[in-house]
C-alpha positions in Angstrom: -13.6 -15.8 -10.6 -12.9 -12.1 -9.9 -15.9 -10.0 -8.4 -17.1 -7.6 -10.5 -18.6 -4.2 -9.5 -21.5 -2.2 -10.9 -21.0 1.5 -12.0 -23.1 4.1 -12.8 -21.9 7.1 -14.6 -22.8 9.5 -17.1 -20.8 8.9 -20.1 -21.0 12.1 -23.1 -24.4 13.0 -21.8 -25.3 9.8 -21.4 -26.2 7.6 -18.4 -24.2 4.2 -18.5 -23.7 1.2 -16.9 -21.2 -1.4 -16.8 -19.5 -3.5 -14.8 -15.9 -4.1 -14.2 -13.3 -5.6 -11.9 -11.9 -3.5 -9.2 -8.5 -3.4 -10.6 -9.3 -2.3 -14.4 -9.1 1.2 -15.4 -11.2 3.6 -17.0 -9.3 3.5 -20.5 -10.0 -0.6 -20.0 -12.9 0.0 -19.6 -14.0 2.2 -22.0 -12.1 0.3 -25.0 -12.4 -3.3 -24.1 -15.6 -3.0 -21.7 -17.9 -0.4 -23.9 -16.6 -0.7 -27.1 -15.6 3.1 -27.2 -11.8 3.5 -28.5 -11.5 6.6 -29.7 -9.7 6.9 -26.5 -6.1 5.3 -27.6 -3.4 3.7 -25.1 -0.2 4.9 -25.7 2.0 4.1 -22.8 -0.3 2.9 -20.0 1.5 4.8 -17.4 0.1 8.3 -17.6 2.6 9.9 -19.2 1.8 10.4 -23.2 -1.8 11.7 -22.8 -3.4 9.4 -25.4 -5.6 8.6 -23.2 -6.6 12.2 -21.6 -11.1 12.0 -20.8 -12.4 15.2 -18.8 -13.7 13.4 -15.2 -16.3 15.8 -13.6 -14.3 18.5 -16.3 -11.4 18.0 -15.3 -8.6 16.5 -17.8 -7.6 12.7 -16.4 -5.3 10.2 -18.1 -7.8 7.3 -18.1 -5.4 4.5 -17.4 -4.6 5.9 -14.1 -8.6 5.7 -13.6 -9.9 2.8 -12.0 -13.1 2.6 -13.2 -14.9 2.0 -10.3 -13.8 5.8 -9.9 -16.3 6.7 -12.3 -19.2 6.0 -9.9 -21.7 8.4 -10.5 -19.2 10.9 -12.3 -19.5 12.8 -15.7 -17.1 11.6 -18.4 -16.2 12.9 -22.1 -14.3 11.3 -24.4 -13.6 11.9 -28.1 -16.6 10.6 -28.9 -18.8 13.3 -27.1 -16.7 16.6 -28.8 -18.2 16.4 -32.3 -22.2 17.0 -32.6 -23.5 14.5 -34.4 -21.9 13.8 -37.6 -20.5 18.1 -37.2 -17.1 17.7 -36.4 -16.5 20.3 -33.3 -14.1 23.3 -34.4 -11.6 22.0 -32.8 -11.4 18.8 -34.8 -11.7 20.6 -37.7 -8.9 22.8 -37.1 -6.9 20.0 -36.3 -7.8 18.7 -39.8 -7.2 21.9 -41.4 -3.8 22.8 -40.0 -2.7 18.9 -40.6 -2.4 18.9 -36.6 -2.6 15.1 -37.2 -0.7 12.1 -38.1 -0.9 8.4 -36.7 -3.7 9.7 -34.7 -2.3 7.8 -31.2 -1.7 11.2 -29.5 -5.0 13.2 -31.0 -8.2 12.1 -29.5 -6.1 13.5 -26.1 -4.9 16.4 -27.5 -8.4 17.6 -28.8 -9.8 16.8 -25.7 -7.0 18.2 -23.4 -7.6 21.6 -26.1 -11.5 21.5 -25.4 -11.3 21.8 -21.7 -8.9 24.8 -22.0 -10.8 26.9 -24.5 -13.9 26.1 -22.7 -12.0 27.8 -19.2 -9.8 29.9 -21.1 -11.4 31.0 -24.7 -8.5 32.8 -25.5 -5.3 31.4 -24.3 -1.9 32.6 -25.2 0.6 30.5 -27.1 2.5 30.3 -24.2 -0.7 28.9 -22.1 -1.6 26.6 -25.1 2.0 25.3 -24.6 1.9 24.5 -21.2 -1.7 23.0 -20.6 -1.1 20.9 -23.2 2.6 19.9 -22.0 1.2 16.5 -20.7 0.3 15.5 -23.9 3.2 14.2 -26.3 3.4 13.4 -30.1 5.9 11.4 -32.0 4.4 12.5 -35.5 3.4 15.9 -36.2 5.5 18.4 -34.1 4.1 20.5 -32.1 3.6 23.6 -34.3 0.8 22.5 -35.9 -1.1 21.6 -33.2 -0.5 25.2 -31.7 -1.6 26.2 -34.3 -4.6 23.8 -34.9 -5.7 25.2 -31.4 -5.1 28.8 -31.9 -7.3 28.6 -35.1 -10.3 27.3 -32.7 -9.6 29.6 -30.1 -10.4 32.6 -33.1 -13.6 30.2 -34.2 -14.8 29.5 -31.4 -15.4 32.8 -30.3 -16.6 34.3 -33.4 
């Protein structure tokens, strides 16, 4: 039997706890541990972005997280950018500009989006291309989602 270690964090503005082996990381955790999988796994070695969370507000790819990382730090996942049942801007743009197709790649991209509009409200496309370069799609192009982001840049700030 593998020891298991207690973690307290705050998870979308909300204190959790859980317990998980030293070895797991935070996107196992999150899925398999707390039942939260909006965060998706695409490749499992930090390359596609899938699973991108803000740590502390800072964009992570979970599965390089071990979740006893998350001790006592601040996490948001897809599931804390809408309000309520209000889709946030962002989502809806992604909606609107059709930004989305298999949905792997999303929950990181609208994350990954959030924490550059909320440092950068007005980015250029150039800067929307590169912050969001660690973040890859197989579906959609990457037009769209430019533009999907670009369209709640302009809401945002209105």
């Amino acid at each position: 039997m593998r020891s298991k270690t207690h973690v307290h964090t705050k998870i979308n503005g909300e204190e959790r706890d859980f317990l998980c082996e030293p070895r797991q990381s935070l996107l196992e955790v999150l899925r398999d541990t707390l039942n939260m999988t909006g965060t998706k796994e695409g490749c499992n070695d930090g390359n596609c972005g899938s699973c991108t969370v803000t740590l502390d507000g800072r964009i992570v790819t979970s599965c390089l997280v071990l979740g006893v990382e998350a001790e006592g730090r601040e996490i948001t996942t897809i599931e804390g950018i809408a309000r309520g049942n209000d889709l946030h801007p962002i989502q809806k743009a992604f909606l609107e500009n059709a930004a989305l197709q298999c949905g792997i790649c999303t929950p990181g991209f609208i994350v990954a989006t959030k924490a550059l509009l909320d440092k950068e409200p007005d980015p250029s496309e150039e800067r929307i291309r590169f912050f969001l370069a660690n973040n890859l799609c197989r579906c959609t192009g990457y037009d769209k989602i430019i533009q999907a982001v670009q369209q709640a840049a302009k809401e945002m700030q209105a």
